[in-house]
Residue frames relative to the residue before (quaternion, step in Angstrom):
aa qw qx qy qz dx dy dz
X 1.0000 0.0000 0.0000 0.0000 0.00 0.00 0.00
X 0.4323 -0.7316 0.5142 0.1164 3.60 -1.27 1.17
X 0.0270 -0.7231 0.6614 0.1974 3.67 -0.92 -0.03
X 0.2328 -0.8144 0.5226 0.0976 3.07 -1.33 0.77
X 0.3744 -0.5833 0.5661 0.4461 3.17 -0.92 -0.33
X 0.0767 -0.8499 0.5213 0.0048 3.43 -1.48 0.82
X 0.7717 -0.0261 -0.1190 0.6242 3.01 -0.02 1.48
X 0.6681 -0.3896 0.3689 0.5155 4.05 1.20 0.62
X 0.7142 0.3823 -0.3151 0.4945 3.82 0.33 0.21
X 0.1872 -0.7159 0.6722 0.0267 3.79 -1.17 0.89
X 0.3460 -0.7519 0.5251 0.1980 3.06 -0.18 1.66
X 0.6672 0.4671 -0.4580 0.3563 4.03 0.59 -0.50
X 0.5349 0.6129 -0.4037 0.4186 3.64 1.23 -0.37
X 0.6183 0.4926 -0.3692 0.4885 4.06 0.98 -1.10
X 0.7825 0.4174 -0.2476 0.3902 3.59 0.51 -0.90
X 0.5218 0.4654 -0.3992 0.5931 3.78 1.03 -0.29
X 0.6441 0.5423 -0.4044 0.3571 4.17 0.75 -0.90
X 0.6531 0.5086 -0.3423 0.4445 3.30 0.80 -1.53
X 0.5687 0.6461 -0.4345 0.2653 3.47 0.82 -1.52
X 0.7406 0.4048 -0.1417 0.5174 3.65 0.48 -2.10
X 0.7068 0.2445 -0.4877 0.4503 3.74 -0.01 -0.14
X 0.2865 0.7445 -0.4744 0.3721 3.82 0.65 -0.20
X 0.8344 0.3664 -0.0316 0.4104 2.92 -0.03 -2.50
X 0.5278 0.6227 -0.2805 0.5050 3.72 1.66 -0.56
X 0.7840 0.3317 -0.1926 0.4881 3.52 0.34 -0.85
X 0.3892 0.5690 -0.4706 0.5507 3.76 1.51 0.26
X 0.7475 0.5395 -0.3241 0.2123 3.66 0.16 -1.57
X 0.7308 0.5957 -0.1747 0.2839 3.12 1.60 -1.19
X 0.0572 0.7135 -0.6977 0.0296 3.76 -0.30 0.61
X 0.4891 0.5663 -0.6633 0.0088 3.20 -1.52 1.28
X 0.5314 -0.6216 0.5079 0.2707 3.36 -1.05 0.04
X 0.2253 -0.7545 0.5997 0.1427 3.70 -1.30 0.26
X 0.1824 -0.6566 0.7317 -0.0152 3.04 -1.25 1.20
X 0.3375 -0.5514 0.7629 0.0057 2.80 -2.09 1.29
X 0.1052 0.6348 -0.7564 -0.1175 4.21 -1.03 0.31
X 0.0507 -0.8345 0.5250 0.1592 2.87 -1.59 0.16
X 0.5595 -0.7064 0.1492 0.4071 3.53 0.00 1.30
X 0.5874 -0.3414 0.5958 0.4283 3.82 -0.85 -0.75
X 0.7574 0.4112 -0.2735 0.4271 3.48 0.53 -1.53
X 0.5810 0.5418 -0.3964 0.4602 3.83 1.31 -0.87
X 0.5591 0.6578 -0.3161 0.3935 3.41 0.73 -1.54
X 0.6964 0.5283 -0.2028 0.4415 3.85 0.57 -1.28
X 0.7298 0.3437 -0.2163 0.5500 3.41 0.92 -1.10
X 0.4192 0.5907 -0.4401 0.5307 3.70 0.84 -0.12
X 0.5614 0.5236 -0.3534 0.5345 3.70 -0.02 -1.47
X 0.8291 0.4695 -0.0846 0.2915 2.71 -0.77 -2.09
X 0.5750 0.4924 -0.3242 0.5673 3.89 1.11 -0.58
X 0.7192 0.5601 -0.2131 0.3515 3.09 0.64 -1.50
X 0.5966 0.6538 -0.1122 0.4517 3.43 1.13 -0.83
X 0.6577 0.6356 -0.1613 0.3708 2.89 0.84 -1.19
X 0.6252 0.5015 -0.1100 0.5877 2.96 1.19 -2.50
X 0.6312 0.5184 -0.3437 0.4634 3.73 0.59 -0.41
X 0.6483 0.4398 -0.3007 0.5440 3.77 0.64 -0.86
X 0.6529 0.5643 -0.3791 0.3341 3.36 0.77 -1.09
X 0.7265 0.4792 -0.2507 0.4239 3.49 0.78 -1.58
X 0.7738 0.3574 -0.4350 0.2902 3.61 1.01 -0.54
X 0.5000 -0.6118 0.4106 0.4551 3.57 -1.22 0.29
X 0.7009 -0.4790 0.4517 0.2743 3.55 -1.68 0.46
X 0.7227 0.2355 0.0351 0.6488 3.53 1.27 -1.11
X 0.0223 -0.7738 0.6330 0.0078 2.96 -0.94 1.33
X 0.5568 -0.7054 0.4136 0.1462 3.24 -0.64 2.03
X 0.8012 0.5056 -0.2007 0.2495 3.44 0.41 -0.63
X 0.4842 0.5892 -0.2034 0.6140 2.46 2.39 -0.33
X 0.7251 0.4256 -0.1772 0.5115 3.48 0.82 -0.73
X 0.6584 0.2433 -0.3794 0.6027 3.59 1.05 0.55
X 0.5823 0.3393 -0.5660 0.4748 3.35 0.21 0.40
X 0.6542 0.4005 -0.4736 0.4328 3.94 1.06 -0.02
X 0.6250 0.5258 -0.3385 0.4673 3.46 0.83 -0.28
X 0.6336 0.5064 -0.3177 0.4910 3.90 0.99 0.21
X 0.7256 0.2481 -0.2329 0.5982 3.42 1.76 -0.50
X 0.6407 0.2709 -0.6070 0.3842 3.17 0.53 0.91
X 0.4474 0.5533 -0.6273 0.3165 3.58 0.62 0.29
X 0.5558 0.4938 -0.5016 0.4423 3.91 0.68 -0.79
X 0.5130 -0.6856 0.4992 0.1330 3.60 -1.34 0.25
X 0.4718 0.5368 -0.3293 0.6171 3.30 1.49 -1.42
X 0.6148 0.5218 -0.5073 0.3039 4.24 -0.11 -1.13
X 0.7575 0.3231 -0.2109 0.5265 3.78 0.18 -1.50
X 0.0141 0.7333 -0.6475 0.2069 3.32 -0.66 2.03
X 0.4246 -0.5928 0.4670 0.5001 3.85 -0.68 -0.37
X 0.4571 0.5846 -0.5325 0.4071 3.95 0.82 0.24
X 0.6163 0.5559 -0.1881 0.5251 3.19 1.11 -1.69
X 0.7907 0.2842 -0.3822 0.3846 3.75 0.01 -0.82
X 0.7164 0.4847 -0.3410 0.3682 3.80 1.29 -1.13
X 0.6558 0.4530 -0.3372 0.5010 4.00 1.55 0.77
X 0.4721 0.4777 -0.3801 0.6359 3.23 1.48 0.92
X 0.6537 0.2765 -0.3507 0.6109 3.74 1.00 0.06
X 0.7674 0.3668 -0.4255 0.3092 3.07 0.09 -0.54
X 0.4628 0.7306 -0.2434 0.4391 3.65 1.70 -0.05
X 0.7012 0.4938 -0.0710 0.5093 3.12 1.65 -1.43
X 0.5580 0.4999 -0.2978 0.5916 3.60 1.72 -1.03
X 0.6855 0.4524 -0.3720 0.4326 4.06 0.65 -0.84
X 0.5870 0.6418 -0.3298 0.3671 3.64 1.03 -0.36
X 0.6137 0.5404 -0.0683 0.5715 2.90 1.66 -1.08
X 0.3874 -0.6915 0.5282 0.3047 3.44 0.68 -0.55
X 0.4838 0.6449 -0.4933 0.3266 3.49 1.05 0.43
C-alpha cells in the first residue's frame, strides 16, 4: 500500500508534528512572575487618589445649610461664637 500526498500535505508528516510538539509542551514546567516597582506602586496610589479627589465635590452642601440655618437664628452670632471662628481660622494658619 502507497501513501500519497493529497492536495500538497503528507498525512504522516501532521501526525509525527503533533506527536513532537506534544512531547515539547509536556517538558516545560515554569511559572510566571509579575514584580512591581515602588515607583509603579506610587503612581497607582497617586492615580488612585486622584480619581477619588476628582469624584468628590469641593462643597459640601449639607454643610452649608445647616450653616446657613444658624446664621439666620440671631441668638447663634454671639462674641463667644465669633471669638471661636477666629481663633479657628488663625490655628489653620499656623498663627
Amino acid at each position: 500500500m502507497m501513501i500519497g500526498r493529497i492536495d500538497n500535505v503528507n498525512p504522516l508528516n501532521n501526525v509525527q508534528n503533533v506527536r513532537r510538539t506534544q512531547e515539547k509542551d509536556t517538558s516545560y514546567s515554569t511559572t510566571d512572575q509579575v514584580s512591581v516597582s515602588d515607583e509603579a506602586k506610587a503612581a497607582a496610589e497617586a492615580y488612585y487618589l486622584n480619581q477619588v479627589a476628582a469624584e468628590t465635590p469641593d462643597i459640601r452642601q449639607d454643610l452649608v445649610a445647616a450653616i446657613k440655618e444658624k446664621i439666620k437664628d440671631p441668638n447663634y452670632l454671639n462674641q463667644a461664637v465669633v471669638a471661636s471662628t477666629a481663633d479657628r481660622i488663625l490655628a489653620s494658619y499656623g498663627l
